[in-house]
C-alpha positions as CSV (number, residue, x, y, z in Angstrom):
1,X,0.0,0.0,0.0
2,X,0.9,3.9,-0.7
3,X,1.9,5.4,2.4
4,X,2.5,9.6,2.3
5,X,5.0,11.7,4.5
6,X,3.3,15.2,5.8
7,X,4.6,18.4,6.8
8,X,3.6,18.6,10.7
9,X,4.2,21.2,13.0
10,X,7.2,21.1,15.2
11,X,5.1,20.6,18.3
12,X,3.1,17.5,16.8
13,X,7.2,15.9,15.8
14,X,8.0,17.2,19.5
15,X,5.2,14.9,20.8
16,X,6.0,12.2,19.0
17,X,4.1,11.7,15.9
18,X,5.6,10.4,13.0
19,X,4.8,11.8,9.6
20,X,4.1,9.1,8.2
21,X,0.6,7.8,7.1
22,X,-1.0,4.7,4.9
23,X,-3.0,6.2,2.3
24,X,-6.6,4.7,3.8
25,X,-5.6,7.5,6.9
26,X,-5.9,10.5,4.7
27,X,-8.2,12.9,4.0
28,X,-8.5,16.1,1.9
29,X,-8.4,19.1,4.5
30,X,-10.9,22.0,4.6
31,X,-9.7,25.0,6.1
32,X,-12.0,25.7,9.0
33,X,-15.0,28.5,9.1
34,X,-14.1,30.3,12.4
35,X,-17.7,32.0,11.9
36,X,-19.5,28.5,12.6
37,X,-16.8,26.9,15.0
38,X,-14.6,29.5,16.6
39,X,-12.2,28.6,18.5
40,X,-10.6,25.5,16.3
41,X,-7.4,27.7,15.5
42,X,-4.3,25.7,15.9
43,X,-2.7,28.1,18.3
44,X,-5.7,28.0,20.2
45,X,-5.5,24.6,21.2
46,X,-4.4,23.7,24.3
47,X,-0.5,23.0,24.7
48,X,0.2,24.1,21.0
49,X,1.9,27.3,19.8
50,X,4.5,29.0,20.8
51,X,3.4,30.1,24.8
52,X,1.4,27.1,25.0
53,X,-0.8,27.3,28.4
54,X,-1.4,23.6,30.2
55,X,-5.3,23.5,30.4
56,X,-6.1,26.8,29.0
57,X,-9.0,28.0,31.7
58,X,-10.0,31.4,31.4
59,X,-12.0,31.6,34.3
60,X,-13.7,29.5,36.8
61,X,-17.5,30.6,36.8
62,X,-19.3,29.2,39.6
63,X,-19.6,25.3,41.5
64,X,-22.1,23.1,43.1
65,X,-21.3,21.0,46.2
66,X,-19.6,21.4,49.6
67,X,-15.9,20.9,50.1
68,X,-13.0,19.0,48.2
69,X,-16.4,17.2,46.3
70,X,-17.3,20.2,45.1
71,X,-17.2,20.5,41.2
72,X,-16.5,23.8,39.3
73,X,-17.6,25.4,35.7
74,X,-14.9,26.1,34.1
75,X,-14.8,28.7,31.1
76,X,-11.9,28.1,28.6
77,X,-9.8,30.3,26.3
78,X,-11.8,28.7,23.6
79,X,-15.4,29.9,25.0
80,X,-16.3,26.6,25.8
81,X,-18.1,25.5,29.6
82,X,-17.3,22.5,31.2
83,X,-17.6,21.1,34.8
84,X,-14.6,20.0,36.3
85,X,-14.2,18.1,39.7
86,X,-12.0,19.8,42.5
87,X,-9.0,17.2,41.8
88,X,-8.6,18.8,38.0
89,X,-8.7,22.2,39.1
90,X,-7.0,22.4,42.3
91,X,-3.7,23.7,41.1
92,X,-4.9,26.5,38.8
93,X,-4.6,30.1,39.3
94,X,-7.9,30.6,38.3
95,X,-8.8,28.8,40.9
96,X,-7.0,31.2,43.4
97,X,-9.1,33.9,41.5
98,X,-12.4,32.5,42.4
99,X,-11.7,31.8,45.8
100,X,-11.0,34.9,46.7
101,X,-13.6,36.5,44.5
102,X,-15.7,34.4,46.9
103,X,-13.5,35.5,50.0
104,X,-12.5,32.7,51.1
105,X,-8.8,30.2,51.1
106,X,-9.6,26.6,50.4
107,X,-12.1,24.4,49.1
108,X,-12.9,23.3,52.6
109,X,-14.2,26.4,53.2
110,X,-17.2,26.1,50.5
């Protein structure tokens, strides 16, 4: 079978992904419309470009529960909202941010 080397990006040979690819993998690429699905940028992915940010949380909008259970809505860089459990965002300064939005220290205090 007909297998094609690609151009990647320097971060997708950093992470280890070979360039090449058996001919059944391929498909013909359309650029993206950012009108209809913003956000889909290559430098806007998490991890990727040249700053890249580990977890890319813009802000940390609100949570529901008590304590170290408690789980928090997390807004991305991207625009997207997702719930995330204490454990996953623990270490994040946005994270910080809210708490003391909220006035308080820890998640013990919730």
């Amino acid at each position: 079978g007909a297998s094609y080397r690609l151009e990647l990006p320097k971060e997708l040979h950093a992470r280890g992904l070979h360039p090449t690819f058996h001919a059944s993998l391929l498909r013909p690429h359309f650029p993206n419309d950012d009108r209809r699905f913003p956000g889909r940028q290559f430098h806007q992915l998490p991890g990727f470009g040249e700053q890249p940010r580990e977890w890319a949380v813009d802000r940390i909008i609100s949570h529901a529960g008590k304590g170290v259970d408690a789980e928090f809505e997390v807004q991305w860089t991207t625009g997207d909202v997702t719930w995330a459990p204490y454990c996953d965002v623990r270490h994040l300064q946005a994270l910080e941010e809210y708490f003391e939005a909220l006035g308080i220290a820890h998640a013990r205090q919730l």
